[in-house]
N, C-alpha and C positions, 0 to 999 in steps of 0.2 A: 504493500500500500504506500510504503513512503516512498519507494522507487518511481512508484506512477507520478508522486505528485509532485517529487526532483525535476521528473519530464516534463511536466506541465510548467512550472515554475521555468527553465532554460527555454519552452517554445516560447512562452510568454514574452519574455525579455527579449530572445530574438525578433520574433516578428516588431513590438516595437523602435528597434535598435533599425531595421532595415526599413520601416515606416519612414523614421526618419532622415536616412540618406535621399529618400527621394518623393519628394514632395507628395503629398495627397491631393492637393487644389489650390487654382489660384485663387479661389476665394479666402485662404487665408491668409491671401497678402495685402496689405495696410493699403485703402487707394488715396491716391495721389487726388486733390481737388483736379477739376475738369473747369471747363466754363460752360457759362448756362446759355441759355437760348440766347440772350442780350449778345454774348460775346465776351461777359465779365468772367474772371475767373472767380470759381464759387469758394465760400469761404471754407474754410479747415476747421473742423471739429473741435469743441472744446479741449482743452486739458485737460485729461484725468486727473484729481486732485489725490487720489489713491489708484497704486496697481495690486488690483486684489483676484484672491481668486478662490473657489468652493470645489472640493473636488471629491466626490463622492464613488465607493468602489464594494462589490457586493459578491462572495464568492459561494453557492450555494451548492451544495451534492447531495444525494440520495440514492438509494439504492444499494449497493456492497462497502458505501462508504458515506455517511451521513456524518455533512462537517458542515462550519457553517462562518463567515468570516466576514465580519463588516467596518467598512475603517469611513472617516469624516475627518475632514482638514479643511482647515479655510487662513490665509492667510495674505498678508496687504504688506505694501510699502509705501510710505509714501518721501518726497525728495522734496525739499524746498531747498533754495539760496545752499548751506551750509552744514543744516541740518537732513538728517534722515533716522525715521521711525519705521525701524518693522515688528512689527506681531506675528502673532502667529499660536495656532492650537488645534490639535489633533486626540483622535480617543478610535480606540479600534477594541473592537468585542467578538469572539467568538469562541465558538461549540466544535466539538469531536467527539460523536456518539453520546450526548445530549453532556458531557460534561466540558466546563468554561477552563477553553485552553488559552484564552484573550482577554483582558482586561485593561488597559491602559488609557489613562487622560493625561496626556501635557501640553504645555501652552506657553510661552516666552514673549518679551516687550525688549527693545535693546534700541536705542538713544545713541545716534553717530556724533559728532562734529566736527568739520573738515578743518584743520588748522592749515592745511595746504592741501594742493592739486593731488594728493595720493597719501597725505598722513593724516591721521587722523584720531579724536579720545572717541571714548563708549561709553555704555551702561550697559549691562542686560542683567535679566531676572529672569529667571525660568524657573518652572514647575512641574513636576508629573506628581501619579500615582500609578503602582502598576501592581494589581491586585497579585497575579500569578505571580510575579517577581516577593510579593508578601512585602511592597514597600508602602508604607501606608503615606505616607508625604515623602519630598525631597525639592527643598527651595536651594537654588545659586544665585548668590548675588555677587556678580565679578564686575567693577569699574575697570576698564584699562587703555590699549595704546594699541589703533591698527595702522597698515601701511599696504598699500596696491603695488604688487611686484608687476604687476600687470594691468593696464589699463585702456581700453579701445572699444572701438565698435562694434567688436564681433566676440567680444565679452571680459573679463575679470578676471585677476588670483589676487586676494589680498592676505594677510595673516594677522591675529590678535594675541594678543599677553596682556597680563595680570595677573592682579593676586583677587582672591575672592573666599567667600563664607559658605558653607554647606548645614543645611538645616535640612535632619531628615528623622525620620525615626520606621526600622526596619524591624520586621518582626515586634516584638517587642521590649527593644532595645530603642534608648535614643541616641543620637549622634549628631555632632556639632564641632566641624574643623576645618580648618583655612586651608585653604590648597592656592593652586598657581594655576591657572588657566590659561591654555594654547589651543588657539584653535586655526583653520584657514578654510577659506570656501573659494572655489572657482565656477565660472559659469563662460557656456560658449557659444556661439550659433553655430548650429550644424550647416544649416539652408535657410529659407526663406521660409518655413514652417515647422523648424524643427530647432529643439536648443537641449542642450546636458547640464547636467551639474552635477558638485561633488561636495561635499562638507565631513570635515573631522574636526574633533574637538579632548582635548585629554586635558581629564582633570585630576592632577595627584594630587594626596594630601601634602602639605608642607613638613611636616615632623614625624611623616613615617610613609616615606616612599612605594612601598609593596601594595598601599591602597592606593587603589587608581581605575577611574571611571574611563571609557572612554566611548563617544558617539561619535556613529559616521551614519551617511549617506550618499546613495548617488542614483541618481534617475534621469529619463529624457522624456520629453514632451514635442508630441507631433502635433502641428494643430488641423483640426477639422476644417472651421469657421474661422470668422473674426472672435466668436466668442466660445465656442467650445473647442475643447482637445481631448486629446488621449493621453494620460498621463501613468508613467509606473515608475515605479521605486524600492530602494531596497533601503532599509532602515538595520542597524546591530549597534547594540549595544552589548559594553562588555564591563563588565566588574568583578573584580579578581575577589573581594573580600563578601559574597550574597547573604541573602538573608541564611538561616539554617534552613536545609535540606533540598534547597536551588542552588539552580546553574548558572556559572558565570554568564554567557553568553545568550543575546536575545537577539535573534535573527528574524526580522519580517519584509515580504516582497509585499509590496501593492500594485496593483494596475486599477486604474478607475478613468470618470470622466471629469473633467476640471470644466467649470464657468468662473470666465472672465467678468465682471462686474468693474 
């Protein structure tokens, strides 16, 4: 059974991954104003004063194998002058043979300000809960210092450091200690309807190195429309030090559909 669902998991990503080498439609490329009947060129679109997006993903089975997996994400940026705020917050639930192999709520707010063309301070706060994991809270709050090793039109690498606080309480045990946060995220266009991305982030404790969290991600997004896409990804987390009788390691794939808003 998990062999089957290995296979399904690599066809998934592939087909995505070759979606987007080679475009779906041109309708999901951005139009250029025209001019109107007059001969005026017509005006351009507002601003979005947020880039946001919902993306919703449903993975259902019956019959020799009754599983059941459902994930929700919605997340915004938005860009003024010097500033930039993004959010963001996800929760994914599911079943295997009516028992809850999925529980998890997280959610993050993280405060830029550009002091130059590529450096830049932060904030971020994040949160989850991750019921399976038996983490019943866990807040970060890390201030720190990023910098764009890369920066252009056809996308990103930038990286962050600081020091930051861990507020968690696992099993039923509490825990409270400073770590050092590194994290780096890149992002690319593939084509004219397709982009990747990639984020890690490791957070050791300060005063005793052996504990140490770390997130990644990497997914790509083909787009349908101007407002929907195809979107998948792979989320792991890993933490050397779990609750009792859990495993370091949380491996999960999504594929869903994303609305742009």
């Amino acid at each position: 059974m998990e062999t089957k669902n290995k296979i399904c998991v690599i066809q998934a990503l592939a087909g995505v991954f070759l979606l987007g080498l080679f475009p779906l439609s041109s309708q999901a490329e951005e139009a250029a104003p025209v001019a109107n009947a007059a001969g005026k060129p017509a005006e351009a679109p507002p601003k979005k004063i947020w880039d946001s997006s919902l993306t919703a993903g449903l993975t259902l089975c019956k019959g020799n194998s009754d599983t059941l997996l459902g994930t929700l994400q919605i997340d915004g940026v938005r860009k003024q002058d010097k500033n930039e705020i993004d959010i963001g917050a996800d929760l994914t639930y599911g079943e295997n043979q009516g028992v809850k192999n999925n529980d998890l709520y997280r959610a993050h707010i993280q405060y830029n300000r550009a002091f130059t063309e590529r450096f830049y301070g932060s904030m971020r706060v994040e949160g989850m809960r991750d019921g399976i994991a038996d983490i019943k809270h866990r807040v970060v709050i890390s201030p720190g210092v990023g910098y764009y090793f890369i920066k252009s039109a056809s996308g990103f690498l930038r990286g962050e450091t600081g020091p930051g606080y861990i507020f968690e309480r696992r099993g039923h045990e509490d825990r409270n200690y400073t770590i050092f946060r590194i994290a780096e995220r890149g992002e690319w266009i593939l084509s004219k309807t397709a982009k990747t991305w990639e984020y890690v982030e490791i957070l050791p404790q300060v005063d005793r190195s052996s504990n140490v969290i770390v997130n990644s991600e990497v997914g790509i997004e083909v787009a349908i429309n101007t407002s929907l896409s195809l979107r998948s990804y792979i989320q792991d987390t890993f933490n050397n030090e779990p609750a009792k009788d859990r495993k370091q390691n949380d491996l999960k794939l999504v594929t869903g559909i994303a609305y742009k808003f």
